[in-house]
Every structure is written in C-alpha cells, then in structure tokens.
C-alpha positions as CSV (number, residue, x, y, z in Angstrom):
1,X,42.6,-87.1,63.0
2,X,41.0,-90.7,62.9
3,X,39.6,-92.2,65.9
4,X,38.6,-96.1,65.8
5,X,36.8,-98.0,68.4
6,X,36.9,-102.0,68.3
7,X,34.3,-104.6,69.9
8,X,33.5,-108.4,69.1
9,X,36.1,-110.0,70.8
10,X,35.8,-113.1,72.7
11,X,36.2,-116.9,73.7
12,X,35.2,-119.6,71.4
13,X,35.9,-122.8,70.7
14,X,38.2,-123.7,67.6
15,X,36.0,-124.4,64.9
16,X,33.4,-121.5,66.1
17,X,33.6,-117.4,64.8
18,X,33.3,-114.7,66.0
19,X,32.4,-111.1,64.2
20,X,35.0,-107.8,65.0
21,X,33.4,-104.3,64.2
22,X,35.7,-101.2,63.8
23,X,33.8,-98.1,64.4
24,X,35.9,-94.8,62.6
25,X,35.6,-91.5,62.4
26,X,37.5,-88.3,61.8
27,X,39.1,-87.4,58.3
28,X,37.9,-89.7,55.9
29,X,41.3,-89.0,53.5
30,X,43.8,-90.6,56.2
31,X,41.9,-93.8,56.6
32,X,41.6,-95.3,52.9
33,X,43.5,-98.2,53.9
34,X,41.1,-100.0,56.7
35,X,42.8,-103.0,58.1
36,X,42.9,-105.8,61.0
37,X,46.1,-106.5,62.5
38,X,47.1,-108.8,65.9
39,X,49.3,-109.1,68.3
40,X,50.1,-112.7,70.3
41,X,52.4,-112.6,73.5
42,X,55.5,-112.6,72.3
43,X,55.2,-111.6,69.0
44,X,55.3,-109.1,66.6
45,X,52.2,-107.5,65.4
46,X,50.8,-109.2,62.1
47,X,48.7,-108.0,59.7
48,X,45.3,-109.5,59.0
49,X,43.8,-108.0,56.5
50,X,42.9,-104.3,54.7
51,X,39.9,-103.0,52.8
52,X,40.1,-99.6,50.5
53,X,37.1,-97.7,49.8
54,X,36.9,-99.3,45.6
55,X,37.2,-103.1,47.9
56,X,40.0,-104.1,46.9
57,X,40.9,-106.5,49.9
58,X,44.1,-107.9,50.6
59,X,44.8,-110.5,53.4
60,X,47.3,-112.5,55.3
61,X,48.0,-116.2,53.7
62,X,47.5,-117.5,57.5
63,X,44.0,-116.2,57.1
64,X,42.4,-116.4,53.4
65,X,39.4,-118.4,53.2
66,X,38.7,-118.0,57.1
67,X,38.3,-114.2,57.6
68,X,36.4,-111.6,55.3
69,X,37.1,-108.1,55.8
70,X,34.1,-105.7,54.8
71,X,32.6,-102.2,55.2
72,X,29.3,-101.0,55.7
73,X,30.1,-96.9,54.8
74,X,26.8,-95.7,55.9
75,X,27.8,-96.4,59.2
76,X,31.3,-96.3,58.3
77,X,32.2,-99.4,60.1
78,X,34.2,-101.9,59.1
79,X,34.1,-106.5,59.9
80,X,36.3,-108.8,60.3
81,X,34.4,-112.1,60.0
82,X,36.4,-115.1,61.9
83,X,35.3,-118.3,60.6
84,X,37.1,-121.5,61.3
85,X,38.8,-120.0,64.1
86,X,42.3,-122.0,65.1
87,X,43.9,-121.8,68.9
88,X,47.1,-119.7,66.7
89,X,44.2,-116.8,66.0
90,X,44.6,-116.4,69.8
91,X,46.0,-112.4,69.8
92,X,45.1,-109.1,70.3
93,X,43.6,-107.6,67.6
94,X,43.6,-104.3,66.4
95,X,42.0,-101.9,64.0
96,X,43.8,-99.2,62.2
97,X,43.4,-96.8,59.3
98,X,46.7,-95.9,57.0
99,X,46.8,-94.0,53.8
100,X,48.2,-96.8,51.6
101,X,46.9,-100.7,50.6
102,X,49.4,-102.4,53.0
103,X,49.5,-104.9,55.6
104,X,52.7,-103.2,57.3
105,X,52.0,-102.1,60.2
106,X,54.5,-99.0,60.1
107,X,52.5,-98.0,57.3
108,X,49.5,-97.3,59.6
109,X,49.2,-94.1,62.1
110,X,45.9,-94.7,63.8
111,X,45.0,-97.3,65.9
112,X,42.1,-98.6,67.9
113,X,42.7,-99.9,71.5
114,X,42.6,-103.8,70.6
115,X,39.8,-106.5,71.1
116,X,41.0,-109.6,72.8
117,X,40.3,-113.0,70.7
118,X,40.6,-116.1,72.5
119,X,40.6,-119.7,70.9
120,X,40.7,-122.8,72.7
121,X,41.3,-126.1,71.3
C-alpha cells in the first residue's frame, strides 16, 4: 500500500506561485511514477506532471516552463513548484503514485486527498 498526503495549496494572484508538497509512504516498488494531476469543475482530471526515481520528468504542454516537479528522497517527498501561475491553473490538485512513467490518470492506483489551488486574475 501507498499512502500520500498533500499540502501547499492556496490563493494567489496570477503572476504569483505557490509550492505543493506530497508526503508518501508505504511500498516504495508501487510508487516509481510520482505525479501531479488536477481536477477543475467540470472537467476531467489532467495530468500535470511525473517524476521517476532516475528523474526523468515528464510534464503537461499547458505547464512546461511554469511548474518543476522534484523529490527530496530523504524525506521522500515530492514538489510541485507553480511559477507564473494563470486563473486556468485554478483546480484541484492531486498527488498520486503509479508503477509506470505516465500522465494517464488510469494508470495511477493511489491517490492523495487533493489540495485546492486558487488563481485569480
């Protein structure tokens, strides 16, 4: 089992960032895909960006050059670093840990409970 706990989320301003942290534990062989995905009213869940333990990153083309994904595996948590943040980043976002380098969110069977990112213009 993998348990993942999110926090960071928050209001800002577009323009501003904001820092997520993903906190996981729990079998360290089901989680070598850690990624960000969100959810906005109304639509399907999207994924952000994943980190594997050799960091390789991959991340959505909505994203790249905004948001850095990264791991600090002493304390096995992992960042998602928001810069340049645009009111269509407004979503849920999620953590999750999957055992293959994908963005698909079927691909992934543990998730966090979400942090709520707000962006107003």
């Amino acid at each position: 089992q993998v348990q993942l706990v999110e926090s960071g989320g928050g209001s800002v301003q577009a323009g501003g960032s904001l820092r997520l942290s993903c906190a996981a534990s729990g079998d360290p062989f089901r989680r070598y895909c850690m990624a960000w995905f969100r959810q906005a009213p109304g639509k399907e869940r999207e994924g952000v960006a994943c980190f594997v333990r050799m960091g390789t990153t991959t991340y959505a083309d909505s994203v790249k050059g905004r948001f850095t994904i990264s791991q600090d595996n002493a304390k096995n948590i992992w960042y998602l670093q928001m810069n340049s943040l645009k009111p269509e980043d407004t979503a849920m976002y999620y953590c999750a840990a999957g055992p293959i380098f994908s963005l698909a969110p079927e691909q992934f069977g543990y998730w966090g409970q979400g942090t709520q990112v707000t962006v107003s213009s």
